[in-house]
C-alpha positions in Angstrom: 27.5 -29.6 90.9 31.0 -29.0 91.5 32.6 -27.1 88.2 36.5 -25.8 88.5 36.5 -22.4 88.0 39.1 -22.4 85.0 36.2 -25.0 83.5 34.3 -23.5 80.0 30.4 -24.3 80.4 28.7 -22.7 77.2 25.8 -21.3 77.6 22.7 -24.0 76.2 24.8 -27.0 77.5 22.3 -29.1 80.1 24.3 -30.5 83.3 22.3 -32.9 85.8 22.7 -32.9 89.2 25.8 -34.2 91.3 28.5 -33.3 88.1 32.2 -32.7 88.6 33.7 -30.8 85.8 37.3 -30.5 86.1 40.3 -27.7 85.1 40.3 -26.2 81.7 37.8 -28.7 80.3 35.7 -27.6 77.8 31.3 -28.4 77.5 29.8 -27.3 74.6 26.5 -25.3 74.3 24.5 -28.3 72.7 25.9 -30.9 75.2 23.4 -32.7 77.9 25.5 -34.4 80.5 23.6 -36.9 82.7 23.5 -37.1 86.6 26.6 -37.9 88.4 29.1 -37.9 85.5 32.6 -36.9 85.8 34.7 -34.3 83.2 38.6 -34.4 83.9 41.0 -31.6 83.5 41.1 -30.5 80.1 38.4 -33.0 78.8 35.9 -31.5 75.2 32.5 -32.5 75.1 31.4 -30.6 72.1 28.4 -30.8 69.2 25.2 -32.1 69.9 26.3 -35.0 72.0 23.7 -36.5 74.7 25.1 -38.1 77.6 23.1 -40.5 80.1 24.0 -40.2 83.9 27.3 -41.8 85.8 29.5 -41.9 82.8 33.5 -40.6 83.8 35.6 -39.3 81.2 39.1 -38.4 82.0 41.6 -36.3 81.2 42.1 -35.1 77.5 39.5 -36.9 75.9 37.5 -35.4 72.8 33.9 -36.5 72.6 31.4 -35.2 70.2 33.5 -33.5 67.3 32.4 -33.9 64.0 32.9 -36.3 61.8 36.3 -37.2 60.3 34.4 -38.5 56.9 35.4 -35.5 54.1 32.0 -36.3 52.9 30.5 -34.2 56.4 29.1 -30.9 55.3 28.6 -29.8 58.9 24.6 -31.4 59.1 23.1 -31.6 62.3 24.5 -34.9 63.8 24.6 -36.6 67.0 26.2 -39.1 69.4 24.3 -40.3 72.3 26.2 -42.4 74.9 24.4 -44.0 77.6 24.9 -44.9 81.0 27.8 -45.7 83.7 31.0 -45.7 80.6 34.4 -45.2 81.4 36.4 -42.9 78.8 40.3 -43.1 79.8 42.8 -40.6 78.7 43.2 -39.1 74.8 39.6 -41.2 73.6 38.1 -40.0 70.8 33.9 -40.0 69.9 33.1 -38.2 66.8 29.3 -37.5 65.8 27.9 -39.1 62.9 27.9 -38.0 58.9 24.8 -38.5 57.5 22.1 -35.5 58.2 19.7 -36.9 61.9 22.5 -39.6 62.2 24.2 -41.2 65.7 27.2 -42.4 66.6 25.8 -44.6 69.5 27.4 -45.7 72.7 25.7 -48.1 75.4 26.0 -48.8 79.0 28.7 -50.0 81.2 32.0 -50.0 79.0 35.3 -49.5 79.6 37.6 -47.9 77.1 41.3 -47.3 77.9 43.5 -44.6 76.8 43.8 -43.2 72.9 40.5 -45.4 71.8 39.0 -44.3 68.9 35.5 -44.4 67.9 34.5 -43.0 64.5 31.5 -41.9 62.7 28.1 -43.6 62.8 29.7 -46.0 65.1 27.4 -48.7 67.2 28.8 -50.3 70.6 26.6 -52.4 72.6 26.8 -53.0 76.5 29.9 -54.5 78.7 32.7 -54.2 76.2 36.1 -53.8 77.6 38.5 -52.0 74.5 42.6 -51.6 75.3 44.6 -48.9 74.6 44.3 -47.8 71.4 41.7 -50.2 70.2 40.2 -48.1 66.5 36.9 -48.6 65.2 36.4 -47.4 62.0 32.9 -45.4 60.5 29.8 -47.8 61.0 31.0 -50.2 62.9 29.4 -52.5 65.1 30.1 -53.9 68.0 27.5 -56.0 70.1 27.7 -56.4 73.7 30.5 -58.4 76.1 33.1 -58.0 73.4 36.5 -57.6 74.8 38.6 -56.2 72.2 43.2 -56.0 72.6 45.3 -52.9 72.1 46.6 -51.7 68.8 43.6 -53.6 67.2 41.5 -51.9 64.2 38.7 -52.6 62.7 37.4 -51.7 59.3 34.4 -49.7 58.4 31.3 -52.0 58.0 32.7 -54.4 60.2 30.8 -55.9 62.6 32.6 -57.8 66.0 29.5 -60.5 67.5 28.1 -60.7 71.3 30.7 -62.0 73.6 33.6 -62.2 70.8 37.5 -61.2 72.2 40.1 -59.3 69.3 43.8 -60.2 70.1 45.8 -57.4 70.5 47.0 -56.0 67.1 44.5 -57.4 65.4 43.9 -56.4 62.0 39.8 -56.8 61.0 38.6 -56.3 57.6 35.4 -58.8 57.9 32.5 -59.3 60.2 34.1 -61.2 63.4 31.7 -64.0 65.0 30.5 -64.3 68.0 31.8 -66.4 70.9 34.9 -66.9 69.3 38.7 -65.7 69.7 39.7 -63.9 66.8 43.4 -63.4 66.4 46.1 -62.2 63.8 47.5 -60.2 60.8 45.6 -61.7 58.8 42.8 -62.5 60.7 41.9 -65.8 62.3 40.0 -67.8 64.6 41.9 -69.1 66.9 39.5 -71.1 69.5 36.2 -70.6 71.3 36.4 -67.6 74.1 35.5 -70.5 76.8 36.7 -68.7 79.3 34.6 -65.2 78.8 31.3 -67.4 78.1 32.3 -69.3 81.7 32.8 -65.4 83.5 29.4 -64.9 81.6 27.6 -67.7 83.0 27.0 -69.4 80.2 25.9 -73.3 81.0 29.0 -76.4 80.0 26.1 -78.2 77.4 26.1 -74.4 75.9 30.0 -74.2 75.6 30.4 -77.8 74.5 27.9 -76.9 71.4 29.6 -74.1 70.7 32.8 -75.8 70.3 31.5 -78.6 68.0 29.9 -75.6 66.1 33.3 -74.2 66.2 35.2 -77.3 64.7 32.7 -77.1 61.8 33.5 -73.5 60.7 37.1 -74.4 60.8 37.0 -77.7 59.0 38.9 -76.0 55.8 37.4 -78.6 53.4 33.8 -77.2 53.7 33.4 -73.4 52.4 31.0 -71.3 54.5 27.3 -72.7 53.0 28.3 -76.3 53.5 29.3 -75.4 57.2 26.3 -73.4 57.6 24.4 -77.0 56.8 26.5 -79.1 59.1 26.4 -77.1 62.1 22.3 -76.8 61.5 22.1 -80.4 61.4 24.3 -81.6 64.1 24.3 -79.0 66.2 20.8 -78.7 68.9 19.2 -75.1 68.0 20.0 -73.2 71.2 20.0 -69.6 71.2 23.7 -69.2 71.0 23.7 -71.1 67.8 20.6 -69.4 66.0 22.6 -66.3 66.8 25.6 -67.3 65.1 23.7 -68.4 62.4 21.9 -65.3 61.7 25.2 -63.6 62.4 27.1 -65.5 60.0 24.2 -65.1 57.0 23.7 -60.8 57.6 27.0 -60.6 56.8 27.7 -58.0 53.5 31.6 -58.3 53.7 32.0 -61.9 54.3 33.4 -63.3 58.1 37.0 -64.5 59.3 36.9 -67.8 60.0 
């Protein structure tokens, strides 16, 4: 381990091997940091926050405070992040609210500067979030979602696999998957073709997606008749049983 001598290590905090814990930061005495991760200058890693190995978080970050929610009544909470993440400067990770509850982070993300990640919040695996992207409590976010600066997203929400958020985006319903969702209001604006392609998603796979897509924007069917349409003339790959599902879990309705 390499820890700068001006660094605060609490006593109780758990450190793998091969860490690198910068000037002035701050690790507090319930925190386990994983193999190989690196703390920047004046970085907090506080509460009982569980880190998994390779993660780098830079300078000024606060990860693992409590809860913003006024309902907290400082119960035993968590957030467990997992493996190889990139937290940029001033990002923000706050435990959950409920008593036993996670925020929960996955693997290999990238979050830039001043992103904000509140209470009982659930990212997947392979997002990319811009500056000052803002997820309210109990969001969800599934994996290979690239989300713009300045966007934020309402508690509840929940942004599908392999969706992209314009920047300045303002969400206050479930976003689907594979799609481009853009606006203030909200709106989709095309299919993300080229993230599926990067993903390696097969052409017969994009080109049902986009007839799938022209039936959720037909305005002249609501959501249940386009439901129908797309289960009838669209072939049931995975991508489309997905959106399906997606479409019918939702509580506070989707942006089309």
């Amino acid at each position: 381990m390499a820890i700068h001598p001006t660094a605060v290590v609490e006593p109780g905090a758990r450190l793998g091997v091969g860490v690198e814990v910068g000037a002035y930061a701050v690790i507090g005495s319930e925190v386990v940091l994983g193999d190989r991760c690196r703390v920047g200058h004046h970085a907090s890693l506080t509460g009982k926050t569980e880190i998994g190995p390779d993660n780098v978080f830079y300078s000024f970050v606060s990860i693992g405070e409590r809860t913003q929610d006024l309902k907290y009544k400082d119960e035993p909470t968590y957030l467990k992040i997992g493996a190889r993440n990139t937290f940029r400067e001033f990002v923000t990770a706050n435990r959950a609210t409920a008593p036993g509850g996670a925020t929960v982070i996955g693997d290999d993300n990238v979050f830039l500067a001043y992103c904000h990640f509140a209470h009982d919040v659930k990212v997947g695996n392979h997002c990319i979030f811009s500056n000052n992207a803002t997820l309210g409590g109990h969001v969800t976010v599934e994996d290979h979602v690239v989300i713009g600066g300045v966007t934020a997203i309402h508690q509840f929400c929940r942004i599908g696999r392999h969706a992209m958020l314009g920047g300045c985006t303002k969400i206050v319903q479930d976003a689907l998957p594979y799609f481009i969702t853009d606006g203030n209001p909200a709106e989709v604006r095309s299919l993300n073709a080229v993230g599926l392609q990067r993903s390696g998603f097969s052409e017969e796979s994009v080109r049902i997606l986009r007839k799938a897509h022209r039936l959720l924007c037909d305005e002249s069917l609501n959501t249940t008749q386009a439901l129908a349409r797309i289960e009838s003339e669209c072939e049931p790959t995975d991508e489309i049983k997905n959106l399906l599902a997606f479409i019918r879990a939702s509580e506070r309705g989707v942006i089309r």
